[in-house]
C-alpha positions as CSV (number, residue, x, y, z in Angstrom):
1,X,-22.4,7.0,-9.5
2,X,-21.9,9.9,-6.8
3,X,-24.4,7.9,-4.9
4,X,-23.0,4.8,-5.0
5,X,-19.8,6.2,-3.5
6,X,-22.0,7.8,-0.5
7,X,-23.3,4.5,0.2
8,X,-20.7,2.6,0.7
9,X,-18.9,5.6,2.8
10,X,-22.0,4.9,5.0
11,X,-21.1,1.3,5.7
12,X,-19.1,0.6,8.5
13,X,-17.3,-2.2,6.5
14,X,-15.7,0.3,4.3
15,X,-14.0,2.6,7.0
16,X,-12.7,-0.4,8.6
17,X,-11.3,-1.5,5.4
18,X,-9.5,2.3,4.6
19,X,-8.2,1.8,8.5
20,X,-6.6,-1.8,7.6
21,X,-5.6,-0.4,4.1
22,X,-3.5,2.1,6.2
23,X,-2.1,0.5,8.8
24,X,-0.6,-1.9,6.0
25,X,0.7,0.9,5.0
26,X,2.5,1.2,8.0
27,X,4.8,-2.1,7.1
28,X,6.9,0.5,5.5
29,X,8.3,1.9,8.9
30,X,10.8,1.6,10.9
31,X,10.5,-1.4,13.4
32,X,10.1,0.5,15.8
33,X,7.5,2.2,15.0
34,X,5.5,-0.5,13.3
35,X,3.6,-2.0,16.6
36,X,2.8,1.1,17.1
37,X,1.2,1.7,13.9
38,X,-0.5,-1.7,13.6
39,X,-2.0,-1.0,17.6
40,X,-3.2,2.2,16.2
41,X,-5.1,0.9,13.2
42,X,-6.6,-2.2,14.9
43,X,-7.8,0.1,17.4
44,X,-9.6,2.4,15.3
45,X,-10.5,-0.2,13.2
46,X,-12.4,-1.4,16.6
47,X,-13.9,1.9,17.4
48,X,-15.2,2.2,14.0
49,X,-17.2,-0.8,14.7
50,X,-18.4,-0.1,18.3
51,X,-19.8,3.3,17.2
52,X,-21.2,2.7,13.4
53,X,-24.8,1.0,13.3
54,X,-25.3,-2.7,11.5
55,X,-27.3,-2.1,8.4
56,X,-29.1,-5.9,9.3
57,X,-32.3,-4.4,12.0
């Protein structure tokens, strides 16, 4: 089970998914502070994927 968990932690699917689960979070905010937290999840969610490896090759 415990290495199930570290597997997926491993995939950069997953952290984009915790990112986007977060920054829907972020519905919950004031207006005016909602762009700012849906620019700062789509933008990590974008890093995560430039600097985590493709498990395909």
């Amino acid at each position: 089970m415990n290495g199930t968990w570290m597997d997926r932690c491993r995939e950069p699917s997953t952290w984009r998914g915790v990112v986007m689960i977060l920054t829907a979070f972020g519905v919950s905010f004031s207006p005016e502070t909602v762009n700012d937290v849906v620019a700062v999840g789509t933008g990590l969610s974008g890093l995560i994927g430039v600097m985590t490896r493709d498990g395909g090759s």
